[in-house]
C-alpha positions as CSV (number, residue, x, y, z in Angstrom):
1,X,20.6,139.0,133.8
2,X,22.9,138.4,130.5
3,X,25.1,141.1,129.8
4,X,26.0,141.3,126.3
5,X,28.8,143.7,126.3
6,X,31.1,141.7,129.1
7,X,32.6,139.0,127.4
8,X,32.8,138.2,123.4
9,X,31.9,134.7,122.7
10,X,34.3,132.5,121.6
11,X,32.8,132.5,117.6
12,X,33.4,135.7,117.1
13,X,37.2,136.5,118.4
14,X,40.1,136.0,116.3
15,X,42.0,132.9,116.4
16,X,45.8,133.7,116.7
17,X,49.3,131.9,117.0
18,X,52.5,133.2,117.9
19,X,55.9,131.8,116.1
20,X,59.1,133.1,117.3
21,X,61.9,131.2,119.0
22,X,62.4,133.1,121.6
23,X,60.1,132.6,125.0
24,X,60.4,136.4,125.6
25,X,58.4,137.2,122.6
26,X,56.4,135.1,123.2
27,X,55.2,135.6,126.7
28,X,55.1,139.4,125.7
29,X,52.9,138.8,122.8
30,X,50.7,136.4,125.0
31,X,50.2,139.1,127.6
32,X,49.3,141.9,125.1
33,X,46.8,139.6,123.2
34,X,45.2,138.6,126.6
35,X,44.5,142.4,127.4
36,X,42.4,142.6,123.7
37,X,38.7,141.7,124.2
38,X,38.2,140.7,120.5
39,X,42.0,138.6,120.3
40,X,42.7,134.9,121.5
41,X,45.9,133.4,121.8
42,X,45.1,129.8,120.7
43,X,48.8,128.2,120.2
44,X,52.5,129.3,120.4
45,X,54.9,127.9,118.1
46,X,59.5,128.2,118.3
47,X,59.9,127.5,114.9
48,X,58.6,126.9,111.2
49,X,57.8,123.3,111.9
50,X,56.0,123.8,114.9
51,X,53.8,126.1,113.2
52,X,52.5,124.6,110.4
53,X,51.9,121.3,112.9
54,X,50.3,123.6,115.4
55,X,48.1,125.7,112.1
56,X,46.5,121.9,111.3
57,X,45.6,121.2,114.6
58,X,44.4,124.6,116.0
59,X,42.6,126.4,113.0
60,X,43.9,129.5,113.7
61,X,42.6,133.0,111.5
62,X,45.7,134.8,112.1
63,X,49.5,134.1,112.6
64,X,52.4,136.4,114.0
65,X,55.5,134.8,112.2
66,X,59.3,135.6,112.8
67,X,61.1,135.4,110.2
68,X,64.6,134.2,111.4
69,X,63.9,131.1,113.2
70,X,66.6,128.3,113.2
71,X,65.9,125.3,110.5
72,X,62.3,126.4,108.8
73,X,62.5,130.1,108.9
74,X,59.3,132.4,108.6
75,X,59.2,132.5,104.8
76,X,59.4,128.6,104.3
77,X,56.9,128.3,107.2
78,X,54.7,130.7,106.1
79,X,54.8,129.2,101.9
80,X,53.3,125.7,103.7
81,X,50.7,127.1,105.3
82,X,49.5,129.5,102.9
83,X,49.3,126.7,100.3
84,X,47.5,124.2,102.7
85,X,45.7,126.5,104.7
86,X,44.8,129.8,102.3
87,X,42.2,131.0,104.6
88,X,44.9,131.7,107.4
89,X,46.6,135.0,107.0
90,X,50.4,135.2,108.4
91,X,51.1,139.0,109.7
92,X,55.7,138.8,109.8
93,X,56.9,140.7,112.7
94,X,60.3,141.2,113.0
95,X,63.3,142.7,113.9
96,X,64.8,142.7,110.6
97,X,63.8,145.2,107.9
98,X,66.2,143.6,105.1
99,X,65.0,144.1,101.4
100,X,65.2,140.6,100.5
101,X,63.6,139.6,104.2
102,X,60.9,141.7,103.2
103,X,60.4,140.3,99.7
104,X,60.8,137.3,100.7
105,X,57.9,136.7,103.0
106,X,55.5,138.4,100.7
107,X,56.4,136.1,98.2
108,X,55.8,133.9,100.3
109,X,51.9,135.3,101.2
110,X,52.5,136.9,104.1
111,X,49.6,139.6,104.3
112,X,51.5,142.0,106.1
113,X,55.0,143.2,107.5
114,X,55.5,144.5,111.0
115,X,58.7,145.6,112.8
116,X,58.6,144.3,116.5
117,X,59.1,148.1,117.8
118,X,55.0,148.3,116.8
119,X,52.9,149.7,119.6
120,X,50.3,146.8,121.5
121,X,47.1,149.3,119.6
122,X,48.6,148.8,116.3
123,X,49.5,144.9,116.0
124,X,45.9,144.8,117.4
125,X,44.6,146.7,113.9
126,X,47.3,144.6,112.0
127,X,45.2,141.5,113.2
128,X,42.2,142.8,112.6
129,X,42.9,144.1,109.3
130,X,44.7,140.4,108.4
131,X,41.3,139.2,109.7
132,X,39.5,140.8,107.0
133,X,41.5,140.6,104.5
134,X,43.4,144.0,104.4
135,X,47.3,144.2,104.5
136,X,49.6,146.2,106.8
137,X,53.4,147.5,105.9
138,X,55.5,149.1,108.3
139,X,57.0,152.2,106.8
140,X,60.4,150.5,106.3
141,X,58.8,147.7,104.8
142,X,56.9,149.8,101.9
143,X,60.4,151.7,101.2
144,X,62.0,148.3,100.6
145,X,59.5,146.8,98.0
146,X,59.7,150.6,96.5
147,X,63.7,150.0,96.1
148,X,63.4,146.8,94.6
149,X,60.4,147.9,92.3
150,X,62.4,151.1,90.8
151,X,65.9,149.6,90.8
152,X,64.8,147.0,88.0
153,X,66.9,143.8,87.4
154,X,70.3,143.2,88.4
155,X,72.9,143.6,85.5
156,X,73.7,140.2,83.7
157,X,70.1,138.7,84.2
158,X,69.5,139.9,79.9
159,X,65.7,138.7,79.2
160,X,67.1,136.9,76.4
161,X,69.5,133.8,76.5
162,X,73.2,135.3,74.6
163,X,73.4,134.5,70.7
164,X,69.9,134.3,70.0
165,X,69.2,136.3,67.1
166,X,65.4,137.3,66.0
């Protein structure tokens, strides 16, 4: 007799590919999403290049980009696929909680922003949330866009060109 509850089918899991350029991260990100009933790990990509090849051929929902990959980095990669693939969402996990690393990739339209010390449970609700269309900011992430937002512009960058007179 079918038993509904053992296995999801295939339609209704979330499609997602790995970027980062190292095979550690990798494999460790491969072995959580294995353990998730509702996840499947349909590609792994080492850089920026790979993954917006790898996004074309294997349709994926959801993306877990690094950000500091050698040649295309995570923000480039990430501005590619948005624009010829909108209906993927890219979820940055990183090391790195740098202001302009954090701009930078939600510029770029990056949903969310994950530091790679996240527990296995809570990149799983990252996904899902990506998934359906709801963002995630690791704590160090929101404080960075709140810095930039209430330090206003840097000193010399006038809104006006010099000499103009009204």
């Amino acid at each position: 007799m079918y038993n509904h509850h053992e296995t999801m089918s295939d339609s209704n899991r979330i499609r997602v590919i790995i970027v980062d350029d190292h095979d550690m991260v990798r494999k460790g990100l491969a072995a959580f999403l294995k353990t998730k009933a509702d996840l499947e790990l349909v590609g792994e990509a080492r850089s920026g290049e790979d993954a917006v090849h790898l996004c074309g051929e294997v349709q994926p929902d959801v993306i877990l980009m690094d950000l500091v990959m050698p040649r295309m980095g995570g923000a480039e990669a990430t501005r590619l696929i948005r624009e010829r693939y909108p209906n993927v969402q890219v979820i940055a996990l990183t090391s790195f909680q740098e202001r302009e690393l954090v701009r930078k990739i939600l510029d770029a339209g990056a949903i969310s922003y994950l530091l790679k010390n996240i527990t296995v449970d809570d990149l799983a609700e990252a996904i899902r949330a990506a998934y359906a269309g709801r963002s995630t900011l690791a704590p160090e992430a929101i404080q960075a866009l709140i810095q930039t937002a209430t330090q206003g512009p840097k000193p010399g960058h006038d809104l006006t060109p010099r000499g103009v007179r009204f």
